[in-house]
MDTraj code that builds the backbone (N, CA, C; nanometers):
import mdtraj as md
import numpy as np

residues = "UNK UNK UNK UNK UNK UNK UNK UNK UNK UNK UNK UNK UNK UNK UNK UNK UNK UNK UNK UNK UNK UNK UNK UNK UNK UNK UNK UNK UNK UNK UNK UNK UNK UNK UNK UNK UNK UNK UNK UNK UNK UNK UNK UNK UNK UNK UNK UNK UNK UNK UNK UNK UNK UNK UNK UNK UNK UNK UNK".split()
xyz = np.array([
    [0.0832, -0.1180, 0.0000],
    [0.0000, 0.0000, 0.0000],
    [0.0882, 0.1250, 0.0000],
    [0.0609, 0.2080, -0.0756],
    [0.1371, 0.3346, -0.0940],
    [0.1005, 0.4250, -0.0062],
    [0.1723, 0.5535, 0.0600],
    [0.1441, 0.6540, 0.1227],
    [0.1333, 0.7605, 0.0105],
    [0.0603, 0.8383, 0.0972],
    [0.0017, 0.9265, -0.0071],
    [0.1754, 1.0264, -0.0830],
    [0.2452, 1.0174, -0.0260],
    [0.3384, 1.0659, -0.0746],
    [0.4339, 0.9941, -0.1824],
    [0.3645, 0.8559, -0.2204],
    [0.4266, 0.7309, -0.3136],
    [0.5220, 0.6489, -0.2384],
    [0.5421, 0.6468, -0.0984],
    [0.6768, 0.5583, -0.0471],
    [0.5436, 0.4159, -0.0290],
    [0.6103, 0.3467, -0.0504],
    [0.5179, 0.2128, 0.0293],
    [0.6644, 0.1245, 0.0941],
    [0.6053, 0.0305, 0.1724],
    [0.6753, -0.0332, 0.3290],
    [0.7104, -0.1686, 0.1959],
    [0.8744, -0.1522, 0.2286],
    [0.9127, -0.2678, 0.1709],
    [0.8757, -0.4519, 0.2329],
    [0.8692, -0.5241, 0.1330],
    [0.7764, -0.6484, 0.1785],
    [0.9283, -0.7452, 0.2703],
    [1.0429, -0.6608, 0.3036],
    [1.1910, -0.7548, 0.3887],
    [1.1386, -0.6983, 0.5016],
    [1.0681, -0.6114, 0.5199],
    [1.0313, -0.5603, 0.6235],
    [0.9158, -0.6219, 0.7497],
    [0.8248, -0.7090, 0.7316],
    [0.8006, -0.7981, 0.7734],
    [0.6394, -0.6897, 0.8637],
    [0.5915, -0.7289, 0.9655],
    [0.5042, -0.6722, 1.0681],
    [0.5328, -0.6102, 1.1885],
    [0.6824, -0.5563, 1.2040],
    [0.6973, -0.4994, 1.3111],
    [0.6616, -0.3526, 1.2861],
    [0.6816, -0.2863, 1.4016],
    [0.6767, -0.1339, 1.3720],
    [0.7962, -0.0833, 1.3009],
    [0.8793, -0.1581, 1.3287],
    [1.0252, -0.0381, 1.2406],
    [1.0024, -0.1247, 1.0775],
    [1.0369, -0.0133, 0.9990],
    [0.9953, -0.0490, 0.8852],
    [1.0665, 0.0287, 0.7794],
    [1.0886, -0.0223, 0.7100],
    [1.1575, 0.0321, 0.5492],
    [1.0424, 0.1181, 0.4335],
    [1.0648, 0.2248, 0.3946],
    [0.9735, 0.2499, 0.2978],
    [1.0639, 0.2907, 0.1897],
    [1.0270, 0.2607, 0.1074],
    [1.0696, 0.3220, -0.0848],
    [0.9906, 0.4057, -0.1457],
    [1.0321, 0.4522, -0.2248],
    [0.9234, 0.5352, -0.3868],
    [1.0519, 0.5148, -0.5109],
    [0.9973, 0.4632, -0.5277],
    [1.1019, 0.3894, -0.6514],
    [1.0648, 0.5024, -0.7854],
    [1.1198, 0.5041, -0.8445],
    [1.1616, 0.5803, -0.9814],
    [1.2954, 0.6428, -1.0218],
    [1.2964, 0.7360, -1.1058],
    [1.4371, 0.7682, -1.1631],
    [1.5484, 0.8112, -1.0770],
    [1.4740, 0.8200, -0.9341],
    [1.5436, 0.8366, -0.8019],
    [1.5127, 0.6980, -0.6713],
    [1.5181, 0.6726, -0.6314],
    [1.4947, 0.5829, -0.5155],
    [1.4943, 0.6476, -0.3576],
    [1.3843, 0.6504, -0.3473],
    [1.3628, 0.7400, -0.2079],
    [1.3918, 0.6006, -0.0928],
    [1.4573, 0.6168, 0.0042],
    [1.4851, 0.5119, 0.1408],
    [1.4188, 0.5532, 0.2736],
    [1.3535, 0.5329, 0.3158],
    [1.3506, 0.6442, 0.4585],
    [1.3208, 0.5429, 0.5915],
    [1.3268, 0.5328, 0.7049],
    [1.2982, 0.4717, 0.7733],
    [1.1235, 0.5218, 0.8197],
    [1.0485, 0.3854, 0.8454],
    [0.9378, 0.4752, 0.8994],
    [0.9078, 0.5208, 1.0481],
    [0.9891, 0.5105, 1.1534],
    [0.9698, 0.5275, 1.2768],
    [1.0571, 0.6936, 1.2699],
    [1.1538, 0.7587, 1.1990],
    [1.2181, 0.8640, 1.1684],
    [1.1942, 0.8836, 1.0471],
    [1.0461, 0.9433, 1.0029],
    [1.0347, 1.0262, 0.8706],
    [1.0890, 1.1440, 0.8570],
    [1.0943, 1.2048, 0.9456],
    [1.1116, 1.3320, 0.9706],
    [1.2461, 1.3420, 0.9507],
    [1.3583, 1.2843, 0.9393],
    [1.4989, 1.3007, 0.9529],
    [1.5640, 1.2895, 0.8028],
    [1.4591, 1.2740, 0.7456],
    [1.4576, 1.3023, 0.5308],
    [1.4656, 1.1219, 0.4980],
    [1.5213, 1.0705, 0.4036],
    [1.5370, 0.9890, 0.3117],
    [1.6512, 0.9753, 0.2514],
    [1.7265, 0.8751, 0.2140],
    [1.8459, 0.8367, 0.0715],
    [1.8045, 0.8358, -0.0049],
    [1.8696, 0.8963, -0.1126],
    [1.8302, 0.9079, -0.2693],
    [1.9192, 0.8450, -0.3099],
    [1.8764, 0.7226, -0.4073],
    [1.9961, 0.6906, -0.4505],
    [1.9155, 0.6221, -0.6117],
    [2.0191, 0.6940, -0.7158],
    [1.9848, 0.6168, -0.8695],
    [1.9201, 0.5044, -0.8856],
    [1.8255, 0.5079, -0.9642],
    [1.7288, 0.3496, -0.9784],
    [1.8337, 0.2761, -1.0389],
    [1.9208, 0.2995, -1.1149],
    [2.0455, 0.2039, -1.1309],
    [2.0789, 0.0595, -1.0803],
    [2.1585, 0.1925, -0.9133],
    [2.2275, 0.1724, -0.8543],
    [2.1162, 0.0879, -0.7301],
    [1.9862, 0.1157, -0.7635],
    [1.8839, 0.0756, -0.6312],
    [1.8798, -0.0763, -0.7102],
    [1.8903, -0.1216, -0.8362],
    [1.8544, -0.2505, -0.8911],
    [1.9482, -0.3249, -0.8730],
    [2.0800, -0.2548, -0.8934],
    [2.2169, -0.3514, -0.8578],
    [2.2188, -0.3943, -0.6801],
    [2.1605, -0.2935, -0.6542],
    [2.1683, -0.3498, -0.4710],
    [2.0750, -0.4805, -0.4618],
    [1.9249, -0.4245, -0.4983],
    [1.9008, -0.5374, -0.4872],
    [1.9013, -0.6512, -0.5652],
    [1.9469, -0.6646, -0.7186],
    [1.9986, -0.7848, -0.7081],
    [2.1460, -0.8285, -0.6515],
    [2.1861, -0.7202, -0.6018],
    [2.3056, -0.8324, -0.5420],
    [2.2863, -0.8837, -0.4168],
    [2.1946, -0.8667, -0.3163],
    [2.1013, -0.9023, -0.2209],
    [2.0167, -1.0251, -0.2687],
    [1.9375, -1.0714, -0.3959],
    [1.9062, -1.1619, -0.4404],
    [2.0077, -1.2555, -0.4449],
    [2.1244, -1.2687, -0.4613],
    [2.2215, -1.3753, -0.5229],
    [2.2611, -1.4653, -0.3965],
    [2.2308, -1.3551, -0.3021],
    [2.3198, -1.4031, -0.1783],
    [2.2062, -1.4744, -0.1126],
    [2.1341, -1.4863, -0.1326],
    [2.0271, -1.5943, -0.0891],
    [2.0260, -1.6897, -0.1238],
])
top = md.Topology()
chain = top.add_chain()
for i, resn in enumerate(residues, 1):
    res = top.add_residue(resn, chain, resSeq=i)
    for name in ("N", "CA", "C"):
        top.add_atom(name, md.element.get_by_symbol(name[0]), res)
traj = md.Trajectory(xyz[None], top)
């Protein structure tokens, strides 16, 4: 489910309260959700696909 601002709670993130959110596009927004307020990582959709597949491999 998306927030109205486009981040939605990544699915590694599981049912606790601390939680990962994204907004994926030509930028990659990171933010934690218990500290929204403290901004987000931006990092290249590139560089956000190589992370996670190199996170895939290692599984």
């Amino acid at each position: 489910m998306k927030t109205v601002d486009g981040y939605h709670k990544s699915s590694y993130s599981g049912h606790s309260g601390e939680c990962v959110e994204v907004s994926e596009g030509p930028v990659t927004g990171v933010r934690d959700t218990r500290y929204r307020e403290l901004g987000r990582l931006d990092v290249p959709a590139g560089e956000w696909a190589a992370l996670l597949a190199s996170m895939r491999v290692g599984r």
